[in-house]
C-alpha positions as CSV (number, residue, x, y, z in Angstrom):
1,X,0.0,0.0,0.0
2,X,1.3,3.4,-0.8
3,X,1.7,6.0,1.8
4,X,2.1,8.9,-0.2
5,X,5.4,11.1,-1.3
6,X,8.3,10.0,0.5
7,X,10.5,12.7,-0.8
8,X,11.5,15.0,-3.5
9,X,14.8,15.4,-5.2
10,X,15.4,17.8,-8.2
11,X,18.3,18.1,-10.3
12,X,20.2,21.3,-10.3
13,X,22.8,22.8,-12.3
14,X,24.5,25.2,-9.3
15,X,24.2,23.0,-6.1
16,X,24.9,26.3,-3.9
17,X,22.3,28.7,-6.4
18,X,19.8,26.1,-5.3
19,X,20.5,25.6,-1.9
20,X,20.4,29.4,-1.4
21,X,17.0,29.6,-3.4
22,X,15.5,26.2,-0.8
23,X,17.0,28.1,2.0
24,X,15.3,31.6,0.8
25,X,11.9,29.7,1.2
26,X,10.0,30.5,4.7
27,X,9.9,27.4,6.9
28,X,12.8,25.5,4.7
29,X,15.7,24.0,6.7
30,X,18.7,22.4,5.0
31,X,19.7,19.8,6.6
32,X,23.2,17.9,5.2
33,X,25.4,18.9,2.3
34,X,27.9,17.1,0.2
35,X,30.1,18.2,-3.2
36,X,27.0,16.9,-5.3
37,X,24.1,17.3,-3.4
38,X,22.2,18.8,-0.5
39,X,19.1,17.4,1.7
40,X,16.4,19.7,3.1
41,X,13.1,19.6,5.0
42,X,10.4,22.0,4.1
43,X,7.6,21.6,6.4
44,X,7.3,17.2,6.7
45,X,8.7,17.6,3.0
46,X,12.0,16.0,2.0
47,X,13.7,17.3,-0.4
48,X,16.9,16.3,-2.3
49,X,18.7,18.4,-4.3
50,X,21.5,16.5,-6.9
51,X,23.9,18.1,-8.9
52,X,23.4,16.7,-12.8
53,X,24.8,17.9,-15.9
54,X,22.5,16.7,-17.8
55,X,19.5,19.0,-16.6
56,X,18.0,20.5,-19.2
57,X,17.9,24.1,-19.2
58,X,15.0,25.5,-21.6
59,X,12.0,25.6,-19.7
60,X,9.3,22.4,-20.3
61,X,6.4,23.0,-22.0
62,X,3.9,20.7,-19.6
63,X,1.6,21.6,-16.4
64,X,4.0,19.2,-14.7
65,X,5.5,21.1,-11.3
66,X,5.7,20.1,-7.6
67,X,3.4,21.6,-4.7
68,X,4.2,22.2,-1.2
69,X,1.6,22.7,1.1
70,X,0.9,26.2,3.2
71,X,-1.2,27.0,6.0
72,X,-4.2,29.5,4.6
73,X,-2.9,32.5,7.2
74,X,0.6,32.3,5.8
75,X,-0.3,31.9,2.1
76,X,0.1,36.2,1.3
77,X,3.0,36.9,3.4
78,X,5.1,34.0,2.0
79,X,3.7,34.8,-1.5
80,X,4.8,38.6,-1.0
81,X,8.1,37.0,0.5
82,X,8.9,35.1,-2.5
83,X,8.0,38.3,-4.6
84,X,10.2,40.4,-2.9
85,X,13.2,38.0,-3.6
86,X,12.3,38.6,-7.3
87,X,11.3,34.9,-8.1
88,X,9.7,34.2,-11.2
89,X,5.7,32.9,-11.3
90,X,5.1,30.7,-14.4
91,X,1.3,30.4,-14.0
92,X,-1.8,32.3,-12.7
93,X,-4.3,30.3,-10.3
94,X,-7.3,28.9,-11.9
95,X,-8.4,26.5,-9.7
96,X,-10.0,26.0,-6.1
97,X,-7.5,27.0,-3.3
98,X,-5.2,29.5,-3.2
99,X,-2.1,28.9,-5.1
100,X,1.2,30.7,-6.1
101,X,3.1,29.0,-9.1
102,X,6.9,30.0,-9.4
103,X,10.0,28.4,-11.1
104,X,13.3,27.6,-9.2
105,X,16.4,28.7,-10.7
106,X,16.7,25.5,-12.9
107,X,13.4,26.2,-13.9
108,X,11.6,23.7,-11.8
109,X,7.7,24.2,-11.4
110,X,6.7,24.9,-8.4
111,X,3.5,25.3,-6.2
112,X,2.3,27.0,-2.8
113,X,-0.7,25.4,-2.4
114,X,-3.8,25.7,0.4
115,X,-6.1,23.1,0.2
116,X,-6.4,19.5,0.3
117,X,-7.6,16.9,-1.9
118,X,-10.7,16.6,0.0
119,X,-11.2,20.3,-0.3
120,X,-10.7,20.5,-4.4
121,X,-12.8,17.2,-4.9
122,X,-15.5,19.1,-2.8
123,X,-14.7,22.3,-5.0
124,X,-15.6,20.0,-8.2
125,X,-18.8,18.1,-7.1
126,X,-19.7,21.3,-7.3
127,X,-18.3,22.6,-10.6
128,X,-17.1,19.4,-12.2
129,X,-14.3,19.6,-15.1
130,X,-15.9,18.0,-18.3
131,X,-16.6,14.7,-18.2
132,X,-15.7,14.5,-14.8
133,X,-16.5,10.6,-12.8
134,X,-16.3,10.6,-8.9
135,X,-15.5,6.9,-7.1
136,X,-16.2,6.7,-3.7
């Protein structure tokens, strides 16, 4: 049986960029650091970043991107937080749930995110996307 995400790891083409960029985040905590490669804990998060060559560098063109949970009275402070440190938002919010879409400097997708599963399937009994099925 699957427990859900046991941790995260990204590639990177600047280990100490990225570990800077993690560490900007509110509530991030890095955690052990080697020549190729750094470990971190955001929130219960684990997150592993690896140094790879081989990370592509042009931007993908997919809705694929990583979300990290944030408690509803912290979602505009950390949003204007990540502002301030100029970081670039690759998306605009659309769906239920407040969300703040932003790249890391590799150009990893990334989501602040309030809201749970529960809450969005809630959100879509309500308004369901085209030819939307619920299983109970």
């Amino acid at each position: 049986m699957l427990l859900g995400l046991n941790h995260l790891t990204l590639a990177v083409t600047d280990l100490s960029r990225s570990i800077a960029f993690y560490q900007s985040l509110p509530g991030s905590k890095l955690k052990a650091r080697w020549a190729t490669g750094a470990y971190l804990a955001l929130g219960e998060l684990w997150l592993c970043l690896s140094l790879d060559e081989k990370r592509q560098k042009e931007r993908q063109p997919d809705n694929t991107h990583y979300a990290i949970s944030v408690a509803q009275d912290d979602f505009a402070v950390t949003c204007a937080q990540l502002r301030s440190l100029g970081i670039v938002e690759w998306k605009a919010n659309v769906s239920e749930g407040d969300s703040f879409y932003f790249l890391d400097p590799d150009g990893h997708r990334l989501e602040l995110h309030v809201g749970s599963l529960a809450s969005r399937l809630e959100k879509c009994r309500l308004e369901p996307y085209r030819d939307m099925e619920f299983f109970d």
